[in-house]
Structures are given as structure tokens and as C-alpha cells.
C-alpha positions in Angstrom: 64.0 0.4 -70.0 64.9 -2.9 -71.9 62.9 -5.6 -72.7 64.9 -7.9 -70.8 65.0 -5.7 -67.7 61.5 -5.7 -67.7 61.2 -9.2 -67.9 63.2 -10.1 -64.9 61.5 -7.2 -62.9 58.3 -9.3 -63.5 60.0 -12.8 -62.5 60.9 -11.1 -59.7 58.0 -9.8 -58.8 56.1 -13.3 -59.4 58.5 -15.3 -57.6 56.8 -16.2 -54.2 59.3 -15.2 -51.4 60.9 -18.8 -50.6 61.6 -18.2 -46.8 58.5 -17.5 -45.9 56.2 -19.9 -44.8 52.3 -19.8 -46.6 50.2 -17.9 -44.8 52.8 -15.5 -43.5 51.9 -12.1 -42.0 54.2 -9.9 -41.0 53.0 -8.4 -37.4 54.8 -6.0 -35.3 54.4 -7.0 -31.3 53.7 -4.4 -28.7 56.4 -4.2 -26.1 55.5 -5.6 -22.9 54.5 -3.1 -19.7 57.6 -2.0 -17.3 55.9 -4.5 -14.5 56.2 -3.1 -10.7 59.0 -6.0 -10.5 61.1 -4.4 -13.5 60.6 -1.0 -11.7 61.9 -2.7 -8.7 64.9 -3.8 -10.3 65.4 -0.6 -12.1 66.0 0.8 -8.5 68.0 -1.9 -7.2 70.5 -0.9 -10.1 70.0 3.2 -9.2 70.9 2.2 -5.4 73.9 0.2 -5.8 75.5 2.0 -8.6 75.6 5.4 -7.2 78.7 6.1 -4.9 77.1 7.8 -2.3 75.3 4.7 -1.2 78.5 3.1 -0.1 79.8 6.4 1.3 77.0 6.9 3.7 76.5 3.5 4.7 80.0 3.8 5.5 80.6 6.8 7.0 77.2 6.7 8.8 78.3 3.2 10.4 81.5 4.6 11.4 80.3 7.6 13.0 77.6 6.0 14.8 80.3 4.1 16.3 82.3 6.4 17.0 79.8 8.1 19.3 78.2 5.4 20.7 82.6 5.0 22.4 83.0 8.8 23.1 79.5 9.2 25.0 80.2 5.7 26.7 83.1 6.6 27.9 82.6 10.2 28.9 78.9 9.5 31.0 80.4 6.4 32.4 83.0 8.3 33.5 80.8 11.3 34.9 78.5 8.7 36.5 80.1 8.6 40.1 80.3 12.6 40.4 76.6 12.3 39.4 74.2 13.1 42.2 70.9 10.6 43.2 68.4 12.7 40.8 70.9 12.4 37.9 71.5 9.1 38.3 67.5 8.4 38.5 67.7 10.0 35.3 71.0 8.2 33.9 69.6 6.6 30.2 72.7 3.7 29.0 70.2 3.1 26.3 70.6 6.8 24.9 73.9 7.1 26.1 74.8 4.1 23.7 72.2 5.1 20.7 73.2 8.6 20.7 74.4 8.5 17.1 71.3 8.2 15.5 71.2 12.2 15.7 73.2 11.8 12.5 72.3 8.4 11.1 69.0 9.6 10.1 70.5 12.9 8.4 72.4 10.6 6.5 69.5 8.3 5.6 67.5 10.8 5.0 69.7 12.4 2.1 69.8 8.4 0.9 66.2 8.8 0.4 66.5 12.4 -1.0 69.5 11.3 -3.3 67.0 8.4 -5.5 65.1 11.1 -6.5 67.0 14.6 -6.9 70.3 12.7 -8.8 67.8 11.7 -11.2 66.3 15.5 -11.5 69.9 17.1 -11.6 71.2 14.5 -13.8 67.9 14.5 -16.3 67.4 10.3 -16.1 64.2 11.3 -14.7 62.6 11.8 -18.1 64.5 8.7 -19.3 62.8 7.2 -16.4 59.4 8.1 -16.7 59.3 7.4 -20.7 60.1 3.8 -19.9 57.5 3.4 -17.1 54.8 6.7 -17.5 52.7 5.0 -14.4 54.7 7.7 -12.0 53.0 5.9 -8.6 54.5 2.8 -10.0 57.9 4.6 -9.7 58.0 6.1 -6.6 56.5 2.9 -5.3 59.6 1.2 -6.3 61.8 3.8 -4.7 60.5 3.7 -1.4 60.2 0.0 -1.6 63.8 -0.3 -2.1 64.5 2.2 0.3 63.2 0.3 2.9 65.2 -2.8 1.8 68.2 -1.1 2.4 67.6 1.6 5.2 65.8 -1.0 7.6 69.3 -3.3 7.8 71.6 -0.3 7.9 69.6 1.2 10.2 69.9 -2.5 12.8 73.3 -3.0 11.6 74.3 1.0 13.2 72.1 0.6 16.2 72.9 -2.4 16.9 77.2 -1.9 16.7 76.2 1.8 18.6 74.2 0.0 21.0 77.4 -2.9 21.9 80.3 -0.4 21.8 78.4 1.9 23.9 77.6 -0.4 26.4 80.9 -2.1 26.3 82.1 1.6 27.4 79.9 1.8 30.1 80.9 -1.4 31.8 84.2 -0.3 31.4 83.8 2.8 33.4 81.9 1.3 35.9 78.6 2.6 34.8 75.2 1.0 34.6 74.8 -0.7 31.4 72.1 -3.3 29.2 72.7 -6.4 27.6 71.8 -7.3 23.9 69.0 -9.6 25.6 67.7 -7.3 28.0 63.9 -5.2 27.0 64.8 -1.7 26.8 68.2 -2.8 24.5 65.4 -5.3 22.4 63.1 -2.5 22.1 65.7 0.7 21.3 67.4 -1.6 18.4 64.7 -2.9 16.4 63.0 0.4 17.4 65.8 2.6 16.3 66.2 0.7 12.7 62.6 1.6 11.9 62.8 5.3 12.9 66.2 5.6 10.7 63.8 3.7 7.8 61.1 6.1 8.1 63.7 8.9 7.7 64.9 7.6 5.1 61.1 7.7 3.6 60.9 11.2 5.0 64.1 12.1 2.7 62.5 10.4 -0.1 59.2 12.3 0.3 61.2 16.1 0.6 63.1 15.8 -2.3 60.1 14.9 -4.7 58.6 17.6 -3.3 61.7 19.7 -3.7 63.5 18.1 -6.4 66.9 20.0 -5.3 69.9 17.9 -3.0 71.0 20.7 -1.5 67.4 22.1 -0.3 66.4 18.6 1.0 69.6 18.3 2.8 68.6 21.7 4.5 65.0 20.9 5.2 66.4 17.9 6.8 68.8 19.2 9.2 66.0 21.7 9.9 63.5 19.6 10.8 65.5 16.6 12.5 68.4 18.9 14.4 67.5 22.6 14.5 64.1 22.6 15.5 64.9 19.7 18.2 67.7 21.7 18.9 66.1 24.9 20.0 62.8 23.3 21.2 63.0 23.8 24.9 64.1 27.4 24.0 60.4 27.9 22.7 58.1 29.7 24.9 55.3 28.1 26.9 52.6 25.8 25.4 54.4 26.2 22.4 57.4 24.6 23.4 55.9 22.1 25.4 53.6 20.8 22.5 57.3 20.7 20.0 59.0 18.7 22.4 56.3 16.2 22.7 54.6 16.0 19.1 57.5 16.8 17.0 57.6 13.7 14.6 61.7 13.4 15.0 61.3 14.5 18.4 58.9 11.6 19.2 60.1 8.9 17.5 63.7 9.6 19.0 61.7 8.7 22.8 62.1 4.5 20.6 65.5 4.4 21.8 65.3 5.6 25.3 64.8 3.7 28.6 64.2 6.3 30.8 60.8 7.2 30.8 59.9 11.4 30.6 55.9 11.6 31.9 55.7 14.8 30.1 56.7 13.4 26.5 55.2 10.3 24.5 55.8 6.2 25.2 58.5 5.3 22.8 55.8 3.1 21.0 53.3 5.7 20.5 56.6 8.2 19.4 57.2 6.2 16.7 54.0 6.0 15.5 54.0 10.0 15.1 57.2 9.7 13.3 55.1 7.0 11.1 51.8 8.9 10.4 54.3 11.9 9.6 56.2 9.9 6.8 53.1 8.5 5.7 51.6 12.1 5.2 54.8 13.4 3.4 54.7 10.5 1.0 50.8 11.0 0.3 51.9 14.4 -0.6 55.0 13.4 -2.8 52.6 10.9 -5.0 50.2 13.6 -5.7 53.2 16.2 -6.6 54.9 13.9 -8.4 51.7 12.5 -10.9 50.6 16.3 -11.5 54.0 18.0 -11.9 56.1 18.1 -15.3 59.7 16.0 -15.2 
């Protein structure tokens, strides 16, 4: 090395760094906590983004409809040929609500769909590296959950409920008003049981972690088994039909009243203690097990 190489190096090295201010120390800053509002946000993004949401909000909506006209129609129309007992029995509440038999299937693979995507896709590592507190996850998920299967779930009873109706009065039939206490009760009723089966969804597939098991556990529990109930022998059959948590929180949009099952209020809250279960269950699973 020259001489006068060497002597720059050394000027260089002397000469005090003229953008920095005296004192300065270089720190690196730790990066801030994901916060149970940037979680929420996070799932708010998830939610809206993914196609299906819009597809069975849609499609639930429409179908819901759609039955709430055909069974209008087709028990109005049966209602005069009806004899006393059945029309003791007739139910325009049901009649008109009917739909929910597949609004909370659809729901319920919602619920199922915020967590399995993100297993079948692989986010869910990218997921739990930004925010490792996994409660703090699935805390979000059902939160947001809720914010969108609870107005859904009034928007579809409540457009089942005034079709249904409307087709009633059309056929002559006995029917409820918007304002009346059974229609009050099986509306605002109905919206919760389709947002707990939504949380029900939720709760299977972090358990399960597979789409296509949850959407069979679901259709199982909320269709087959209520299905086949009164095919069940004995006590056994009896204690289905009346504990069952779909089964009981289904007596929420009835009007007529079944002494052998559950009060619609009392229904719902086994539907409620159920989800509450499954989700207890799906925290523990989902802080213990590997992504």
C-alpha cells in the first residue's frame, strides 16, 4: 500500500461522520405486538376477500327465499283440506322460516372456511408467525364471525319470514305480521341460532382442519341426525329430539308450542352452551397442536 493511500484511509477514518448529530447511537426498535385490534383487521381482510363469502351470503339469501314462497304457498294452499287437529297444529312462523334448514349449513361452512382455507392454503403459518398468541387468533375469527353471521342471519329470516307470510295471506291461510310476538321472537331468534352455527362451523374445522370433513360433520349433525331422530327407538329418540343442540335451538323459530320438546328460549340456550363447548375445545386444540 502507498503512502498516500494510507494517509487518506486515516483522514477518513478521523473525519467525524457530519450527518450525524453528537451523541448519536444507532438503536434498532423492536416491532410493536400484533394488538387484538390488528388481529381483528387481519380477519376483516380474510372475510371479505375470499369469494365464497359473497357466494354464500348470496346464494344462502336467495334460497332462503325461495323456500320461505314454495312452503307458503303449498301449506297455505293445503290449509282448507286440513282437518281441526292439523290446523291446531298449523305453525306460519315455521312455515315461513323453514329455510333456515340450510342457512345454517351454509354459515356453518363460513365459519369452517376462516379456518381450513388457511390450513389448505398454508397462510396459517404465515398467520401465526405474525401474531404467535394463537387465542388471540381465533378470538378474532369468531369475533368477526359474529359481525357478519348475526346480520345475514336477520337479513334471511327476516326476507324468509315477509315472503312467507306474504304467501300465506295469499292463499288464505293464517299468517303473522312483522310486529306481532312469535314473528319478533322467531327473527331475532333465528339470526342468533344461524350465528352460533356459524361459531359451531368455526369450532369443527379447527378441530378438523379439512373443508370437506367439516362440511360432512355439519350436515351430519344439523340435517342427518334431525332427520332420522324420530326413527330412533324409545328413550333414545325421545331425549334426540328434545336435547339435540340443532334440534333445540330450531324450537327459536316456531310458534306452536310441542309440550314434549324445549321453550324456544331455553332451545337456544342448548344450542348456545353447545357452541360454547366446541369452541373451549377448539382453543385448547388449536394452542397445543402444530400449524
Amino acid at each position: 500500500m502507498s503512502r498516500g493511500a494510507a494517509r487518506t484511509r486515516t483522514a477518513v477514518r478521523k473525519e467525524p461522520a457530519r450527518d450525524r448529530p453528537r451523541g448519536f447511537r444507532m438503536t434498532l426498535r423492536p416491532a410493536g405486538r400484533a394488538t387484538f385490534a390488528h388481529c381483528l383487521r387481519a380477519e376483516w381482510i380474510k372475510i371479505r376477500t375470499m369469494r365464497s363469502t359473497v357466494f354464500l351470503v348470496v346464494g344462502t339469501l336467495a334460497c332462503c327465499v325461495g323456500l320461505a314462497s314454495l312452503n307458503g304457498a303449498s301449506a297455505g294452499g293445503e290449509y282448507a283440506t286440513m282437518t281441526a287437529a292439523d290446523r291446531a297444529a298449523f305453525d306460519p312462523l315455521a312455515t315461513s322460516l323453514r329455510g333456515y334448514l340450510l342457512a345454517q349449513i351454509a354459515l356453518g361452512l363460513l365459519g369452517g372456511l376462516m379456518i381450513t382455507a388457511e390450513y389448505g392454503a398454508g397462510t396459517i403459518v404465515g398467520t401465526l408467525t405474525a401474531v404467535p398468541h394463537r387465542a388471540r387468533v381465533l378470538a378474532a375469527k369468531a369475533v368477526v364471525l359474529i359481525a357478519v353471521a348475526l346480520p345475514v342471519g336477520l337479513l334471511v329470516s327476516f326476507s324468509g319470514f315477509l315472503v312467507g307470510q306474504a304467501a300465506l295471506a295469499g292463499a288464505g291461510a293464517p299468517h303473522l305480521g312483522p310486529s306481532d310476538s312469535p314473528a319478533l321472537r322467531g327473527i331475532l331468534g333465528g339470526a342468533l341460532y344461524l350465528a352460533l352455527a356459524g361459531l359451531l362451523g368455526l369450532a369443527i374445522g379447527t378441530v378438523i382442519r379439512s373443508t370437506t370433513a367439516t362440511v360432512t360433520t355439519l350436515f351430519g349433525a344439523m340435517l342427518i341426525v334431525q332427520a332420522f331422530a324420530p326413527a330412533l327407538p324409545g328413550a333414545v329418540g325421545d331425549w334426540v329430539a328434545k336435547y339435540w343442540p340443532p334440534i333445540a335451538g330450531g324450537q327459536i323459530i316456531t310458534g306452536y308450542r310441542d309440550p314434549a320438546l324445549l321453550d324456544p328460549w331455553s332451545g337456544l340456550a342448548v344450542m348456545a352452551g353447545c357452541a360454547a363447548v366446541l369452541l373451549g375445545v377448539a382453543f385448547i386444540v388449536f394452542r397445543r397442536r402444530d400449524a
